[in-house]
C-alpha positions, -999 to +999 in steps of 0.1 A: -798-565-507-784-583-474-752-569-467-745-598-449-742-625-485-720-595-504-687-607-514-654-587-521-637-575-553-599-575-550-580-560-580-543-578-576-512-567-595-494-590-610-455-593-623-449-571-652-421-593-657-401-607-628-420-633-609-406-627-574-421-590-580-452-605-570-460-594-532-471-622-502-504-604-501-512-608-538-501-644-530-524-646-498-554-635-519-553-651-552-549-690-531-579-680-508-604-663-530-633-684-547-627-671-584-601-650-601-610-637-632-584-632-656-572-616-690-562-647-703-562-682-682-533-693-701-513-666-689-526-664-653-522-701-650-486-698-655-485-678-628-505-693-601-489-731-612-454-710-607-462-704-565-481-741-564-517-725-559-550-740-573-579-722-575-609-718-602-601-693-629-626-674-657-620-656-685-629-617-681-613-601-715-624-569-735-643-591-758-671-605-730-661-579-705-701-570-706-712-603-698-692-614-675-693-587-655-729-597-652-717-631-641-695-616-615-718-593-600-736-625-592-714-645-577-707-612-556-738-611-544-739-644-531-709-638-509-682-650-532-647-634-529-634-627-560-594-614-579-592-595-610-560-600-626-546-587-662-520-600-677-492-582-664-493-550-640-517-534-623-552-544-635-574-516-652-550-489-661-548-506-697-571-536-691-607-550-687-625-545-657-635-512-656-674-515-657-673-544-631-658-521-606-681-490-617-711-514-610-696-527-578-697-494-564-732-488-577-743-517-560-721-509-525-698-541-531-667-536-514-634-533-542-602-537-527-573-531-543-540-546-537-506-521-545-483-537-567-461-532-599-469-513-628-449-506-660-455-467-663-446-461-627-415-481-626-400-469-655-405-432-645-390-436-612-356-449-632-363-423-660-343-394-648-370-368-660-370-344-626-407-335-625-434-346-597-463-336-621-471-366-650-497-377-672-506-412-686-515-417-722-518-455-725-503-470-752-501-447-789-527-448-813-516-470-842-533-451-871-505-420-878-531-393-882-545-397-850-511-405-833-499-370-846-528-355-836-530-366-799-484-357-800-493-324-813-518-316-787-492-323-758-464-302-780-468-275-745-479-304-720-453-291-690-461-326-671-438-353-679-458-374-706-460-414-704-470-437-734-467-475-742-457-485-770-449-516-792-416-528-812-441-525-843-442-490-839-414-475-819-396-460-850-422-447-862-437-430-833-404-417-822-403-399-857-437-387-849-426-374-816-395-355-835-419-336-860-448-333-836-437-322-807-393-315-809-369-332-822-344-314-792-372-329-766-356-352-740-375-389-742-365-423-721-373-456-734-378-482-707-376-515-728-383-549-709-388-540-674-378-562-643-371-586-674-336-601-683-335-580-712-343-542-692-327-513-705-334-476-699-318-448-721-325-413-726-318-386-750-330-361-772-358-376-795-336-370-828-307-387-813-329-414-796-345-423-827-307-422-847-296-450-816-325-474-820-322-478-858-280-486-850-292-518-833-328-535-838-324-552-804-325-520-790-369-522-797-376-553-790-395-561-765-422-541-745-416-501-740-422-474-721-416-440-732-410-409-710-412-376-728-396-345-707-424-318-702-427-288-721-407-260-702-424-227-705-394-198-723-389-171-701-366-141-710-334-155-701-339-190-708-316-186-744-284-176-738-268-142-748-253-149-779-278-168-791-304-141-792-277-116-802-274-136-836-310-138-834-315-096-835-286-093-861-301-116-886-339-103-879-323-069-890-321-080-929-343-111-931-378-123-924-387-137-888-389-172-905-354-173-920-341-151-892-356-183-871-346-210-890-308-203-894-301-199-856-322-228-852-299-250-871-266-230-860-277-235-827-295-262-830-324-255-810-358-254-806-376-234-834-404-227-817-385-212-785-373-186-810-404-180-820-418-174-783-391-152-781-402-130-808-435-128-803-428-120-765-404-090-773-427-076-805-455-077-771-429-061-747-424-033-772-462-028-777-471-021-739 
């Protein structure tokens, strides 16, 4: 292949909400390159009649993502510069695209990408969390089983964990997150970011979930939610009196009951107290 006819990829973030979010560059790149393919023209011809630019658009979607990735690749090869754009955000992370940039590398055609906004991000910088280790989930499954089953496998993540999530399902998912995981566990919701409507709260998931169903204009809207990492227990991580009641009750009941009453009189974690025991019955054994 002549190196020379080999066209550019450019992945360009767009607004996740806030037009002026959008940077000059993005700007530049989307009025000079030959072809932007797009999630949805509708959408991305909003934007581009918004900042007065023309410019040919096609439609790149999860439903022909195969095909016209083909068609790209071709178009690339004949020189043509060309924009990926998603709906909203940073193309890719939840988007279609992914196997046109995989067989742009194959094929040595240069991928640029553009820096720019990105819902996940944005709402973890305002979350609060203090924690420089996080994972992305993408958006929670909508079948329960599985969403229970993917919660319950992070139950000990210690990174801060980040989902999407829709008004559809926040209530249900936040219960989800209460039984899976813990209902003491701090969570954020980041609802409508850069948007007129934005609002960031945090709290314990029981709590959370007891403040959304007071107002249901509290979940409308787009979401982020921020779940605070697991935090391994070390010996002195409950205070004093806590394990003190603890001890006292162990002395006449079961390790369940012992467990569940100072749960609920302290209202804590169940399975710190739990951790707990197992690590002193271990301490005792060595």
């Amino acid at each position: 292949m002549n190196e020379l006819f080999i066209g550019i990829l450019y992945i360009v973030p767009t607004p996740i909400g806030n037009l002026s979010d959008i940077t000059c560059r993005a700007l530049e790149v989307l009025k000079n390159v030959h072809l932007i393919a797009a999630e949805n023209i509708r959408h991305t011809n909003f934007l581009l009649q918004h900042f007065n630019i023309k410019n040919n658009l096609i439609l790149m979607n999860k439903d022909n993502e195969k095909k016209q990735t083909e068609n790209i690749i071709e178009e690339l090869k004949k020189g043509k510069k060309i924009a990926l754009v998603s709906n909203a955000g940073t193309p890719i992370i939840n988007d279609p695209g992914g196997i046109l940039i995989k067989k742009c590398h194959i094929l040595n055609i240069t991928v640029i990408p553009l820096p720019g906004a990105c819902a996940a991000i944005t709402a973890l910088s305002a979350s609060g969390i203090i924690n420089k280790h996080f994972c992305y989930e993408g958006f929670l499954p909508a079948k329960k089983k599985i969403r229970c089953d993917l919660l319950s496998s992070l139950k000990e993540e210690t990174r801060t964990i980040i989902f999407y999530e829709s008004k559809h399902r926040i209530l249900e998912s936040i219960q989800d997150i209460i039984e899976q995981i813990d209902k003491n566990r701090h969570i954020v919701i980041a609802r409508e970011i850069t948007k007129k409507w934005e609002s960031i709260y945090g709290a314990k998931a029981n709590l959370m979930l007891q403040w959304l169903k007071e107002d249901k204009y509290r979940y409308k809207g787009e979401m982020v939610i921020i779940i605070e990492g697991f935090k391994n227990l070390k010996k002195n991580n409950l205070p004093k009196k806590i394990l003190d009641t603890f001890s006292t009750l162990r002395n006449f009941l079961s390790l369940k009951t012992s467990v569940l009453i100072t749960s609920q009189v302290y209202d804590i974690s169940k399975n710190n107290l739990y951790k707990y025991a197992i690590k002193k019955k271990n301490d005792k054994s060595t």
